[in-house]
N, CA, C and O of each residue as an XYZ file, in Angstrom:
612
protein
N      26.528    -82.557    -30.917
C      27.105    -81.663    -29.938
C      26.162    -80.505    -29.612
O      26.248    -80.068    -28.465
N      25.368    -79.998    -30.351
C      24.743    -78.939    -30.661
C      23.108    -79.279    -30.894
O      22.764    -80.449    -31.062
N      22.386    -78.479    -30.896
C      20.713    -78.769    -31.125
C      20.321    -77.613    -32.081
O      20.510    -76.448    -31.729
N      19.835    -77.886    -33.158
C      19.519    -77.070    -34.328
C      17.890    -76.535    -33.999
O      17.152    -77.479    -33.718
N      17.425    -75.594    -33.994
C      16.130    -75.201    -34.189
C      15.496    -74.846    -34.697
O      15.154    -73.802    -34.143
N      14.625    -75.082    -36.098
C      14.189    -74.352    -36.557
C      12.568    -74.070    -36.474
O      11.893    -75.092    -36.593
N      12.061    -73.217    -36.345
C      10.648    -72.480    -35.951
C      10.259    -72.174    -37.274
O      10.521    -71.214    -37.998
N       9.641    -73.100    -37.424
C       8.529    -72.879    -38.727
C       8.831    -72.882    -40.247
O       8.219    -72.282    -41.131
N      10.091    -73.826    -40.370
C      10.820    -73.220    -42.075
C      10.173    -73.172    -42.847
O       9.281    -73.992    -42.631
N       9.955    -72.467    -44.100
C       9.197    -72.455    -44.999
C      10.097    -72.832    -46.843
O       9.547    -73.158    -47.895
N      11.058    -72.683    -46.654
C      11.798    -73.158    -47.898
C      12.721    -74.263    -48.222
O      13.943    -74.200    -48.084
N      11.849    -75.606    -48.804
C      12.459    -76.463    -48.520
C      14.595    -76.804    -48.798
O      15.296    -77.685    -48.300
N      14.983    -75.640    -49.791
C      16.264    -75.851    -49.991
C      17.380    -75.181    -48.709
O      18.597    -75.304    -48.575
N      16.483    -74.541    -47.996
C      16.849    -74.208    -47.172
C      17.461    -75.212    -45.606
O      18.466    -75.114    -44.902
N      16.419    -76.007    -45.591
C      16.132    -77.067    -44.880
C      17.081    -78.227    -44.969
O      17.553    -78.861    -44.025
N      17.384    -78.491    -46.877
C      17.517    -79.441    -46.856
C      19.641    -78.957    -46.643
O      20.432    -79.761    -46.149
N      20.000    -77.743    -47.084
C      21.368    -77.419    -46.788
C      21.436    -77.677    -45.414
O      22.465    -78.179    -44.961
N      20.290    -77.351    -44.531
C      20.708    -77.448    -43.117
C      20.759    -78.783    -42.625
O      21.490    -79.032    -41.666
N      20.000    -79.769    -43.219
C      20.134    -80.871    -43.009
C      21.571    -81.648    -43.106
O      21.977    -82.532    -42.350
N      22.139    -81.158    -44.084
C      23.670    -81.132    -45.011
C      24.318    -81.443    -44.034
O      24.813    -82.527    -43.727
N      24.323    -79.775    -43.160
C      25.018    -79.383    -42.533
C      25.297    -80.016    -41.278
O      26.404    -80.316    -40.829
N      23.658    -80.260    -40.531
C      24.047    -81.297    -39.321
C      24.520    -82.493    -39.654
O      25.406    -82.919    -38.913
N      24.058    -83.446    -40.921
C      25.436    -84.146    -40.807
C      26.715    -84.574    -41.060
O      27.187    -85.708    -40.977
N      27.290    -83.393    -41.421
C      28.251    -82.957    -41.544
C      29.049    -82.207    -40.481
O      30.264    -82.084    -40.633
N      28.308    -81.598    -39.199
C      28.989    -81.004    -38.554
C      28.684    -81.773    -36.962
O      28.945    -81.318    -35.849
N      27.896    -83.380    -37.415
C      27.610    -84.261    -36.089
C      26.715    -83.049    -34.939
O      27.056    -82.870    -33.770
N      25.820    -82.506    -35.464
C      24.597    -81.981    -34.459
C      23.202    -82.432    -34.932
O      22.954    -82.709    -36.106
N      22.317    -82.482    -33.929
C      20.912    -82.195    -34.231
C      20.533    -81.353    -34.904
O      21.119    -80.309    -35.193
N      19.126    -81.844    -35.351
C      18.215    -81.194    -36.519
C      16.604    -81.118    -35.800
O      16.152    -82.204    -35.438
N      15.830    -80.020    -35.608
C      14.531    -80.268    -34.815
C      14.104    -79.053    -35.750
O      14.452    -77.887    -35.933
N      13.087    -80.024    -36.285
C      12.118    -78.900    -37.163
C      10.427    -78.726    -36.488
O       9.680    -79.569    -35.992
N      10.324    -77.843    -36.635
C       8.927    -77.029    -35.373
C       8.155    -76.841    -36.528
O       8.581    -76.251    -37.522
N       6.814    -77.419    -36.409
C       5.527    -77.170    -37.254
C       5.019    -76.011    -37.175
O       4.910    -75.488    -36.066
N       4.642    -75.423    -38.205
C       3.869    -75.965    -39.438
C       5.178    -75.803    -39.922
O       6.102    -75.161    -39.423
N       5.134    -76.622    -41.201
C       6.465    -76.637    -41.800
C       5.683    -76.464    -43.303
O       4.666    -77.089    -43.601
N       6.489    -75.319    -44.335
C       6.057    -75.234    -45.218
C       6.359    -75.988    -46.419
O       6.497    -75.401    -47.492
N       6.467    -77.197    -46.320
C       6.835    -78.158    -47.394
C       6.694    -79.714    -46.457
O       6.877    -79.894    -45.253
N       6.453    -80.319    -47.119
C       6.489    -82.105    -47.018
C       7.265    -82.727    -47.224
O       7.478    -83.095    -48.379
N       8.003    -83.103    -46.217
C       9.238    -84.173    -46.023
C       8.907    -85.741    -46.072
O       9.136    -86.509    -45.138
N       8.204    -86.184    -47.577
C       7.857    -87.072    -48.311
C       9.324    -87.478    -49.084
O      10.074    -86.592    -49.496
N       9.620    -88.852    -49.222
C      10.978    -88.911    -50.260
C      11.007    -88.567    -51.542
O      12.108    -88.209    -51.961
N       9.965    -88.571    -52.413
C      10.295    -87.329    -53.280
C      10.657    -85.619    -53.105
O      11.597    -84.911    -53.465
N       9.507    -85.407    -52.431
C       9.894    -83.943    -52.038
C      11.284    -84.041    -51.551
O      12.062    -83.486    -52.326
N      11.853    -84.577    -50.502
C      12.963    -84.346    -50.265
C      13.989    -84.387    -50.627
O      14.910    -83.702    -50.181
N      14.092    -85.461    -51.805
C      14.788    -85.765    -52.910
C      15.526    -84.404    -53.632
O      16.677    -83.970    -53.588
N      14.199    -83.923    -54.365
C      14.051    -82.779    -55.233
C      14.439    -81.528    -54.363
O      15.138    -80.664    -54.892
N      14.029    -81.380    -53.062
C      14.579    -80.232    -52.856
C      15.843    -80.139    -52.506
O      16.171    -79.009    -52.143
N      16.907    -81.183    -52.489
C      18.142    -81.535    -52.204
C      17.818    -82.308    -50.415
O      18.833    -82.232    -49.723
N      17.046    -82.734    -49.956
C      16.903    -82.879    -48.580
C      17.490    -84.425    -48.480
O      16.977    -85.159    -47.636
N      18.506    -84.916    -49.280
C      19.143    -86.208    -49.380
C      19.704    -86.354    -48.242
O      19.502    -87.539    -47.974
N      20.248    -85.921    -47.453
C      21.371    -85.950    -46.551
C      20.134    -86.208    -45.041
O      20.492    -86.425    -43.883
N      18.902    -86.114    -45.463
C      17.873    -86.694    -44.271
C      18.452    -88.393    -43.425
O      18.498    -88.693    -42.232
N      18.752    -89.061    -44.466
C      18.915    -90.496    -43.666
C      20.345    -90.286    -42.971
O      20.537    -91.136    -42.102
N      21.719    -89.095    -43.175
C      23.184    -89.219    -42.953
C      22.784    -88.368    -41.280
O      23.462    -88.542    -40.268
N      21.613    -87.516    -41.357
C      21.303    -86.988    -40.042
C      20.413    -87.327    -39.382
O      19.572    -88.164    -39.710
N      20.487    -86.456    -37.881
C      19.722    -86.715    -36.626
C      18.129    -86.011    -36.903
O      18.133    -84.846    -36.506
N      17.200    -86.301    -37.301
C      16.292    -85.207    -37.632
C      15.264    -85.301    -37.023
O      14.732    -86.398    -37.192
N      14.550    -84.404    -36.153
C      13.678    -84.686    -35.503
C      11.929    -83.577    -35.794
O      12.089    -82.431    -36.214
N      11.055    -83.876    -35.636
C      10.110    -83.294    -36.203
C       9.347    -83.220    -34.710
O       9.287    -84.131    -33.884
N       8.816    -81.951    -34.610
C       8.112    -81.537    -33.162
C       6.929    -80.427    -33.621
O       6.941    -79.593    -34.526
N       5.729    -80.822    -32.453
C       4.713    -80.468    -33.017
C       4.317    -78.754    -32.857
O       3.422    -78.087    -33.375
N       5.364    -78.415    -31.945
C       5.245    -77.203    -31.644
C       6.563    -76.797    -30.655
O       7.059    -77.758    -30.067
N       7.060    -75.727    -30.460
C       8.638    -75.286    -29.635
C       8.588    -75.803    -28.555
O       9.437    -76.690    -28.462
N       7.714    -75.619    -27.268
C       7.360    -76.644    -26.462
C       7.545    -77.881    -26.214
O       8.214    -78.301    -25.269
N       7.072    -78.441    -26.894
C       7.164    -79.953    -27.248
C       8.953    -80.112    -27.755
O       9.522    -81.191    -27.588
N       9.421    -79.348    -28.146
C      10.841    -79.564    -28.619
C      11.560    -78.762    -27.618
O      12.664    -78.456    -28.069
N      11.389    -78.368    -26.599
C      12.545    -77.805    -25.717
C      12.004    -78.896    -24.601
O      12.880    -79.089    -23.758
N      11.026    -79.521    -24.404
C      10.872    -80.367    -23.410
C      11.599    -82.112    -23.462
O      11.926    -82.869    -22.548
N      11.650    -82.280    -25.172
C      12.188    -83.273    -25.519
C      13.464    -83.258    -25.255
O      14.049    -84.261    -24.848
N      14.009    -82.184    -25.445
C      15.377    -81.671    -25.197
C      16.276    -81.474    -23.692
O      17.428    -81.295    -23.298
N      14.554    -81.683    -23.061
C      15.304    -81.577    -21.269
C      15.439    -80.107    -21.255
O      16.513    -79.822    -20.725
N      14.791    -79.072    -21.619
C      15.214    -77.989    -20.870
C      16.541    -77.426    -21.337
O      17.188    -76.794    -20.502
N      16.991    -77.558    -22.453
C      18.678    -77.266    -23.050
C      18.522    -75.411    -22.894
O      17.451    -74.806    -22.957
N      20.156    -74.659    -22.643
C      20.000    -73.705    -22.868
C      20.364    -73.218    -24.330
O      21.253    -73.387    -25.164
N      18.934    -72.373    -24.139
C      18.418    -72.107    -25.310
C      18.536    -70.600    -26.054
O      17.632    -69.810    -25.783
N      19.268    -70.290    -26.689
C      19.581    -69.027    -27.118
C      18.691    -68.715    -28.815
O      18.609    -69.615    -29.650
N      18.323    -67.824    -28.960
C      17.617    -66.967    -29.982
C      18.435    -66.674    -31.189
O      19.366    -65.944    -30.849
N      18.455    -66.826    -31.904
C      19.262    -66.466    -33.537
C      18.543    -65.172    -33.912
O      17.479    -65.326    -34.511
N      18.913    -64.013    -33.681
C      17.549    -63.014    -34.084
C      18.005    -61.565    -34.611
O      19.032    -61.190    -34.046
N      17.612    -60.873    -35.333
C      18.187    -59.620    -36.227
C      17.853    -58.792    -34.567
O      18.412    -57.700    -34.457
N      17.081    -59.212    -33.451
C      16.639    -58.409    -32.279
C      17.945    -59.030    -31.155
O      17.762    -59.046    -29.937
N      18.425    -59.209    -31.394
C      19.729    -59.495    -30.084
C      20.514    -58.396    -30.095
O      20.820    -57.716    -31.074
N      20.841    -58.244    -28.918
C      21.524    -57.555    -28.249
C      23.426    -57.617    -28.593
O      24.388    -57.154    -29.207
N      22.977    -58.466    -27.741
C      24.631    -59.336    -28.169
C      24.803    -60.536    -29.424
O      23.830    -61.249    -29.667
N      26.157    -60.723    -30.240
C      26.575    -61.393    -30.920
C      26.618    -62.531    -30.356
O      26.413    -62.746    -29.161
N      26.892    -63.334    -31.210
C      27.143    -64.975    -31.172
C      28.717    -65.085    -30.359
O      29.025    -65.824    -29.424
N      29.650    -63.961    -31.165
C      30.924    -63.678    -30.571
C      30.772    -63.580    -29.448
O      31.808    -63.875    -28.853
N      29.624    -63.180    -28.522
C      30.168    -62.522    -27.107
C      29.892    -63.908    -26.045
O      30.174    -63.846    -24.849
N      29.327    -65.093    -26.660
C      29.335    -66.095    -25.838
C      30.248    -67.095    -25.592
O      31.156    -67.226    -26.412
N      30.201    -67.882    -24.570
C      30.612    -69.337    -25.142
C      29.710    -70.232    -24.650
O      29.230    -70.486    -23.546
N      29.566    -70.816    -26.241
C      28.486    -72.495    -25.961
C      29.181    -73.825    -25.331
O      30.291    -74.321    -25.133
N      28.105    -74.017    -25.188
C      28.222    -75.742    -24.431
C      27.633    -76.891    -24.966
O      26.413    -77.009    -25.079
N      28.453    -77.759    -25.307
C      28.181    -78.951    -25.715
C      26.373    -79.077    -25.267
O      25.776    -78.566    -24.319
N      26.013    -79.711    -26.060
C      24.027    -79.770    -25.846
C      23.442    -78.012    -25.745
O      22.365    -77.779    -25.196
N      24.153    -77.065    -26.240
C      23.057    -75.702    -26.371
C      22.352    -76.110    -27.802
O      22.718    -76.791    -28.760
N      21.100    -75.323    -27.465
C      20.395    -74.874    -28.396
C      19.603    -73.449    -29.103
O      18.775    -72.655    -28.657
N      20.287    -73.577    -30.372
C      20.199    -72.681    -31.107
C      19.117    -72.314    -32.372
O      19.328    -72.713    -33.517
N      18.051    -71.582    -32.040
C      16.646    -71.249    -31.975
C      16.459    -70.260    -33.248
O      16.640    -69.051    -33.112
N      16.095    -70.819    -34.466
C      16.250    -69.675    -35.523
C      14.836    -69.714    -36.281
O      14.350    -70.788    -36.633
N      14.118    -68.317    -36.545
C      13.211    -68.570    -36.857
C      12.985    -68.928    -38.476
O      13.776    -69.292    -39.346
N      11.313    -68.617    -38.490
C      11.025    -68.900    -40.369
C      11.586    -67.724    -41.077
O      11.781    -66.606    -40.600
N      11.887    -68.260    -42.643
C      12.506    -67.800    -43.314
C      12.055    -66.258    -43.579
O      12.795    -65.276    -43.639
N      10.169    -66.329    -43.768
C       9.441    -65.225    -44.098
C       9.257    -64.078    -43.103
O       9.006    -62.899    -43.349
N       9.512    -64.934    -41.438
C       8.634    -63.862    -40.666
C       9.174    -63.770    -39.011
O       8.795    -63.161    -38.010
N      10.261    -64.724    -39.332
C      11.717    -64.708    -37.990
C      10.479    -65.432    -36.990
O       9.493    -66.076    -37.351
N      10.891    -65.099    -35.735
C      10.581    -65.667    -34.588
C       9.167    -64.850    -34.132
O       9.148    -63.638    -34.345
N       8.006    -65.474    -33.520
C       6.613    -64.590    -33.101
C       7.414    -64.066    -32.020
O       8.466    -64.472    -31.524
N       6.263    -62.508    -31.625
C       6.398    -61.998    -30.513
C       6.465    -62.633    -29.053
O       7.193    -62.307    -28.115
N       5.353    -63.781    -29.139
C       5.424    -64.445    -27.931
C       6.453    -65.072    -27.533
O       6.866    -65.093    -26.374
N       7.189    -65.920    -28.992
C       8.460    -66.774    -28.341
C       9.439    -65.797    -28.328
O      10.485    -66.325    -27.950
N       9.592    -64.627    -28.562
C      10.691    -63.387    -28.122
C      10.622    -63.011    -26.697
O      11.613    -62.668    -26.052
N       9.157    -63.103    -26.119
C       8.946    -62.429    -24.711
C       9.424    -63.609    -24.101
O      10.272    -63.485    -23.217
N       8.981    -64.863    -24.459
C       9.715    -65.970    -23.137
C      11.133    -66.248    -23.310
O      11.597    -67.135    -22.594
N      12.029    -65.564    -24.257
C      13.478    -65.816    -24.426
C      14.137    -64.536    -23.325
O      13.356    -63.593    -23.193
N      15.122    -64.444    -22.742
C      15.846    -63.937    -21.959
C      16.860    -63.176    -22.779
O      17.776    -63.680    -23.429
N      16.520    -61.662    -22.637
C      17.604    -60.712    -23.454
C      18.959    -60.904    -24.062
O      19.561    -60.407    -25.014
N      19.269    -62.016    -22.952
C      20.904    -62.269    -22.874
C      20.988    -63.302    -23.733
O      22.088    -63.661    -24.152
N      19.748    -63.962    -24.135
C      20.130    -65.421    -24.777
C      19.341    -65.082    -26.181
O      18.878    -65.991    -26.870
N      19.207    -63.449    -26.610
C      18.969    -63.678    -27.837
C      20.467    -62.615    -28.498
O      20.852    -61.512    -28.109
N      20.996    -63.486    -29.569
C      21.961    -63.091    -29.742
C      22.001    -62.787    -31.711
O      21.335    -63.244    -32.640
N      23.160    -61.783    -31.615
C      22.355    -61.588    -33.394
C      23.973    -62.110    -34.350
O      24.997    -62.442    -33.753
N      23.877    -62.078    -35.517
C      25.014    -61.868    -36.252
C      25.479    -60.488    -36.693
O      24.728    -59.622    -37.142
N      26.500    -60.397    -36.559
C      26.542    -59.038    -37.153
C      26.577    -58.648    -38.546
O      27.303    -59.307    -39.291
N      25.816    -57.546    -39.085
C      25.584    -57.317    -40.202
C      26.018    -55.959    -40.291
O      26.342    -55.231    -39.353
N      25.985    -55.612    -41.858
C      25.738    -53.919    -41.908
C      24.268    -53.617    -41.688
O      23.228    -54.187    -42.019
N      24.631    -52.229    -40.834
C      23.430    -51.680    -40.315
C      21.874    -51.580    -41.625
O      21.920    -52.132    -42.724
N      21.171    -51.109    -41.333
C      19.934    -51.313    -42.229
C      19.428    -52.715    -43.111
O      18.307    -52.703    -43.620
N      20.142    -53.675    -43.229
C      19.578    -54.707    -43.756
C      19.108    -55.436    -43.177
O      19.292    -55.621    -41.974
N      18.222    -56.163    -44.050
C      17.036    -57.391    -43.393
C      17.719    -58.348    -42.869
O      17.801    -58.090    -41.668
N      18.270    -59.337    -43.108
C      18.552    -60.292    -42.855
C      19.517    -61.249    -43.209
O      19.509    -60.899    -44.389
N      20.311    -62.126    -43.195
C      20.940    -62.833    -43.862
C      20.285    -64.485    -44.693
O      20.196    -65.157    -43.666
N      20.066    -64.934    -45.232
C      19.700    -66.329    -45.636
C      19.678    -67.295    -44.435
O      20.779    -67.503    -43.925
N      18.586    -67.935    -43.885
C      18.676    -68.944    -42.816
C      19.966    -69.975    -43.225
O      20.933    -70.042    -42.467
N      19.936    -70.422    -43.928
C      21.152    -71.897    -44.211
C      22.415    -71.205    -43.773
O      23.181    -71.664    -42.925
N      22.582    -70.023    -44.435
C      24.215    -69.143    -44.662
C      24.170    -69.026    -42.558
O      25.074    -69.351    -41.788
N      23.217    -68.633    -42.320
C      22.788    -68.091    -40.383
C      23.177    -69.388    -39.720
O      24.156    -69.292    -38.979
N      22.632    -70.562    -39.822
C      22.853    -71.467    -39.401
C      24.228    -72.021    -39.428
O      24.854    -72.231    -38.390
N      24.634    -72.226    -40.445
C      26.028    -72.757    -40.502
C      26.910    -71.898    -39.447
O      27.443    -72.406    -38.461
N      27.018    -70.061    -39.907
C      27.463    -69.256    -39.097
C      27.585    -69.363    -37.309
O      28.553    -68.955    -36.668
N      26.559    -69.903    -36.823
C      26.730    -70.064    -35.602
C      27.070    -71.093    -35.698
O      28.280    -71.050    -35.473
N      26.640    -72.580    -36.004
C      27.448    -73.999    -35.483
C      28.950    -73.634    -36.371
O      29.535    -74.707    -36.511
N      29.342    -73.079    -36.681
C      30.628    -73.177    -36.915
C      31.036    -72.682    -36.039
O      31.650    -73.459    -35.308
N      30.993    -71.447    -35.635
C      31.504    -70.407    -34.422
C      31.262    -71.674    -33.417
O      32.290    -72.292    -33.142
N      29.931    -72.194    -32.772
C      30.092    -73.111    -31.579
C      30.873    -74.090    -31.693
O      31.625    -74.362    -30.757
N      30.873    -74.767    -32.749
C      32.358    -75.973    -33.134
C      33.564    -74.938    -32.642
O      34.311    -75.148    -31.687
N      33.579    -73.987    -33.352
C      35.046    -73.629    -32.977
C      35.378    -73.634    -31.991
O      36.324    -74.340    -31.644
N      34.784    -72.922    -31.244
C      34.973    -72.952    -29.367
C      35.061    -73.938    -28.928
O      35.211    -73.910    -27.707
N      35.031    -75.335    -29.580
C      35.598    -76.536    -28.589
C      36.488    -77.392    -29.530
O      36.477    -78.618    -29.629
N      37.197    -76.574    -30.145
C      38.295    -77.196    -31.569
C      37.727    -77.825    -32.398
O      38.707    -78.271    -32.996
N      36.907    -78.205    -32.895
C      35.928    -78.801    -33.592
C      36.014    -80.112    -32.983
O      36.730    -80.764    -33.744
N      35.842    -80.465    -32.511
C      35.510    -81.858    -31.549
C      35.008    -82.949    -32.466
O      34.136    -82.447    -33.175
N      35.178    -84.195    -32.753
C      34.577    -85.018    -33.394
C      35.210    -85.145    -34.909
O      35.331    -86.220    -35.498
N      35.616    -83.776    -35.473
C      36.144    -83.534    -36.705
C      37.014    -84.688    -37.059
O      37.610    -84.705    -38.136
């Protein structure tokens, strides 16, 4: 229903919950190089990344290359820099949701070609870094499931 994005992950347990998660929650999985671990069947094994064969997983050589595969999907920003919440939208079946690496969020450049309106944040208490990518991820495809009753469930 949904298109997962991730820009550059660097921790494979991270990856492999999200993997979990798409198939479990029937969405895509698109992981954007460099990727800091090897999605070899041991490695993936060990880092819990089992749930690779139950999902859609796709590997792209750069964001480009994965928003073009995608047809152009609208594409919204996961980012501690949004403006607006996840709350203030509503998604559409095939959006995609753009979250960066674990260490160093999204580059400046792919912030300047995203559209103010389509980078959207979670809400947190003020002054903290960040939340855990896996815990971020789930957070929005749940919120976007919700908005269409969970469909497929």
């Amino acid at each position: 229903m949904f298109e997962i994005i991730l820009f550059a992950p660097q921790i494979p347990p991270n990856t492999g919950n999200i993997i979990r998660l798409s198939a479990n929650s029937g969405n895509r999985l698109h992981l954007v190089k460099p990727l800091g671990f090897t999605l070899d069947e041991k490695s993936c094994r060990r880092a819990g990344l089992d749930y690779h064969a139950l999902s859609d997983v796709h590997i792209h050589d750069n964001l480009a290359a994965c928003v073009d595969w995608l047809d152009q999907p609208r594409l919204f920003a996961i980012t501690t820099k949004g403006e607006g919440t996840i709350y203030d939208r509503a998604f559409a079946p095939g959006d995609a949701f753009l979250f960066g690496s674990e260490t160093s969020g999204l580059p400046a450049d792919i912030h300047a070609r995203i559209a103010p309106d389509h980078k959207l944040r979670l809400p947190m208490v003020a002054n903290n870094r960040s939340l855990n990518l896996a815990n971020a991820v789930s957070i929005v495809i749940y919120e976007a499931w919700r908005q269409h009753d969970f469909a497929g469930s």
